[in-house]
Every structure is written in C-alpha cells, then in structure tokens.
N, C-alpha and C positions, 0 to 999 in steps of 0.2 A: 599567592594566597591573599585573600579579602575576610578581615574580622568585621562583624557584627556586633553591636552591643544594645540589647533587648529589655523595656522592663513595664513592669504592668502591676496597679496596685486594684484592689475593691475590698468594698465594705462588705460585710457581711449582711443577711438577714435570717428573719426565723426559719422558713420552711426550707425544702428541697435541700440539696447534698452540696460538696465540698469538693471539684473534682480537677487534677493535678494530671496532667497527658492523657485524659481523658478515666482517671484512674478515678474511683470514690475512693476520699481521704477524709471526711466527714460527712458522717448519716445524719446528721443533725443540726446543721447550719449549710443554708444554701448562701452565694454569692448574687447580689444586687449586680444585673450587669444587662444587655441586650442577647446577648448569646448564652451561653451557657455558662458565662465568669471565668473559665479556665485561664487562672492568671499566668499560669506557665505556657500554656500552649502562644497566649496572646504576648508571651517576653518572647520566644523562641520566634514567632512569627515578624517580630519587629528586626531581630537580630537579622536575620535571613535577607529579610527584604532591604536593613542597611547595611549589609556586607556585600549585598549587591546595587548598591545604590539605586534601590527600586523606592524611594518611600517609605512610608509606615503604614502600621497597622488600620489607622483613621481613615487613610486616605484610598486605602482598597477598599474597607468594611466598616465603612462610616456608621457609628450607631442610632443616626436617624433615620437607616435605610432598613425598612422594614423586611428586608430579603435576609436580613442577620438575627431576627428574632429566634432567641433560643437557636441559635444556629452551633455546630460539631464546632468547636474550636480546635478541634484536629485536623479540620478541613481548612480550617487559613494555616496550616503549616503545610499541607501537601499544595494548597498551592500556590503559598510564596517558594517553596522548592522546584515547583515545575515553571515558577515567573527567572527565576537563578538559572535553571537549565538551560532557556531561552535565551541566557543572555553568557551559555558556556561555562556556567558554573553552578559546582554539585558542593551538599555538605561533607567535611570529613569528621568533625566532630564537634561537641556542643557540652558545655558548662554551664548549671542553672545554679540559683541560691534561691530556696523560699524561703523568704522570710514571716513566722509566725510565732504566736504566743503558745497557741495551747495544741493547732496542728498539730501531729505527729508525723513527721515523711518518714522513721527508719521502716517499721513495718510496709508500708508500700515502696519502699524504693527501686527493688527490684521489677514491681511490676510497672512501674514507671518508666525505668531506664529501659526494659523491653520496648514497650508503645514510640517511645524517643528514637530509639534506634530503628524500629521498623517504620515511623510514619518518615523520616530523613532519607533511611536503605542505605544505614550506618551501622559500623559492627557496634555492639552492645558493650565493648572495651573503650568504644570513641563516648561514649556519653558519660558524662559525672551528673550525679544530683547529689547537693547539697543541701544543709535545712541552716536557719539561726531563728533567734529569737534577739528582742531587741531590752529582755529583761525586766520589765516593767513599762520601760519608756514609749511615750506617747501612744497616738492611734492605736498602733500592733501592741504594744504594753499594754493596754487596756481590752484588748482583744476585739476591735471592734473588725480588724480585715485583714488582709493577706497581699502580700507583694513577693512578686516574683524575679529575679535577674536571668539575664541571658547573656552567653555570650557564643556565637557560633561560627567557626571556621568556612570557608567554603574554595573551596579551591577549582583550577578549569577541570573542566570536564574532558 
C-alpha cells in the first residue's frame, strides 16, 4: 500500500464558475488559475502522483505551458492514474477536505463522490468528501479562495 497526500489552493475571481471533480459548485465566482482551477481535481492529482513517487502536479502540467490553458482538470487525474498503472499500481480509495468560506459541498457531494469514483474506477463507498470552513480566519475567512486536501490510497495492481 502507497499513501499520497494532495493539496491545491486559488484565489477566486469574478466571472466564470466554481468547479470541484469537475462538478459546478458555484455559478458565480470563477477560479484564477491556468486550467480550469479545479482545486480538488489538482489535490487528488498531486496525491496520486506522490503515492507513486512520480512528482507533482508542476512538474507534469507546468503552468507556463500553454498546452494546460483552461485544460479538464479531470484529465491530470486519469493520467496521473494511468502514470501509477505503469508503475503497478491502481487507486483503492481517496479522502478530500475542501476547505471554504461560503462554498457549499453538501448539495453537490454526491455528484462529486460519483465523477471521484468513476474518473479513479473506484467504487463510490471508497471515496469521502468532506467540506470545513476556517470561520472567519484569513484568506478563506475573508473568502477570497478555496483549498483543497487529498489523500489517496493506491495499492499494486
């Protein structure tokens, strides 16, 4: 068994959406980022690739490479999971925490833990999502962004 531990913060800005495994989880504030911001997708993709001692997230999908503009951030988890394959090991399951102010995960949670489960080809009993809030305090207390935790299992194949 090889644990991974994942984590991805961004600021917010005005336009475009809010999106958690690829899920919209706000219509009204998009993420400052090079891809699409998916701060879960980009913690799960970290976990992966260090539970397989493959690197990080930077070092696959550097953000000064314009091949990642607005790019699926569901797409660096299928393939940090097919770089794990490679190297004999599959996810069995995976624990998030997003941390936000005014985000709401319970309403999407399910359809997150779905997408989690199917972009891995992990039963939907192996994924947890969790939410917090940091109560007022700093950056996320003021609500300026969103951070994500990961932590992902992976065992041989």
């Amino acid at each position: 068994m090889r644990v991974g531990w994942g984590v991805d913060a961004h600021r917010f800005k005005h336009d475009g959406v809010t999106l958690l495994a690829g899920v919209v989880v706000d219509e009204d504030r998009g993420i400052e980022a090079t891809s699409d911001g998916d701060v879960l997708a980009h913690a799960v993709t970290d976990a992966v690739l260090g539970a397989a001692a493959l690197g990080d997230l930077g070092m696959h999908f550097p953000s000064a490479d314009p091949r990642w503009w607005r790019a699926n951030s569901m797409d660096f988890i299928r393939t940090a999971v097919a770089m794990a394959a490679d190297h004999g090991l599959t996810p069995s399951s995976v624990d998030v925490t997003v941390v936000a102010e005014s985000v709401r995960i319970s309403p999407h949670r399910d359809d997150i833990r779905t997408r989690l489960a199917e972009t891995l080809q992990i039963p939907m009993a192996a994924v947890s999502v969790k939410a917090t809030s940091t109560d007022g305090l700093g950056f996320l207390g003021r609500d300026e962004g969103i951070v994500c935790q990961a932590v992902v299992v992976l065992t041989p194949a």
